[in-house]
N, C-alpha and C positions, 0 to 999 in steps of 0.2 A: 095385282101381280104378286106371287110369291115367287123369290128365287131360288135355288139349290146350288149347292156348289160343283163347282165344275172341276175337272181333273183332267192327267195327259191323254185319258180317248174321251172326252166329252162331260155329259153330263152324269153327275154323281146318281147311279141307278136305283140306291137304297132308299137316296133322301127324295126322287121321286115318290117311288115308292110310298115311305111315310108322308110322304108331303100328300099324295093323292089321299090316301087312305084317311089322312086327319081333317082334312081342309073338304075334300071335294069337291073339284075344282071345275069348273064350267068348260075346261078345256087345257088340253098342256100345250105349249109352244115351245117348239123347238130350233135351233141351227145348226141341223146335225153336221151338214155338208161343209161348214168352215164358222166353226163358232168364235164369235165375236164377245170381248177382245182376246180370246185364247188364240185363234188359229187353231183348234185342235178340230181332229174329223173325226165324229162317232163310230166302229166298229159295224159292221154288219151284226155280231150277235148280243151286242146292246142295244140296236137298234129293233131285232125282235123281242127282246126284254120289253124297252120302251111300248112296243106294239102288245104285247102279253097283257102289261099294266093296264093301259088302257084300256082292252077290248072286259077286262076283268072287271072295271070300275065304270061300265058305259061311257068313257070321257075320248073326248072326239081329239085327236092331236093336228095340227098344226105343224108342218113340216118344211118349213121358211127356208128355199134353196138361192134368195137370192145372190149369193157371192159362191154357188157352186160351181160358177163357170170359171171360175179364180182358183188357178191353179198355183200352189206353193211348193212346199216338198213334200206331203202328203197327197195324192189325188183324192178326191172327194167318191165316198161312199157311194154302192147304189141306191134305187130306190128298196125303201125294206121290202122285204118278203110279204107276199099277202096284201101289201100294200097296191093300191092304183092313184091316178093324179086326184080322184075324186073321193079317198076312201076304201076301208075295205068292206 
């Protein structure tokens, strides 16, 4: 597991980026929906970033919505674009 840093909409999208790009990574994992321990909720067009990256790099994402029924004061993102429950 590599980590990246996180920021107030979610994950740092650069340091994926280089992280994909250097590592190659067997798969990314994400929280987009209420990321843990931040509480922060991904953007809808960082979330097609995320989705760009990947589809770019062959690498399958992971899209972990377990605490998206947990609503804060942000409501949780939708599903990305392009995206389905099984892939796109």
């Amino acid at each position: 597991m590599i980590p990246v840093p996180v920021g107030p909409n979610g994950v740092d999208l650069a340091a994926v980026a280089e992280t994909v790009a250097r590592t190659t990574p067997g798969l990314i994992y994400l929280t987009p929906a209420l990321q843990t321990p931040t509480g922060t909720v991904m953007t809808e067009s960082a979330g097609r970033e995320i989705v760009r990256i990947a589809a770019e790099s062959a690498v399958p994402v992971i899209d972990d919505r377990v605490l998206a029924d947990i609503e804060l004061e942000t409501p949780p993102h939708r599903r990305w674009p392009g995206t389905t429950r099984r892939g796109w």
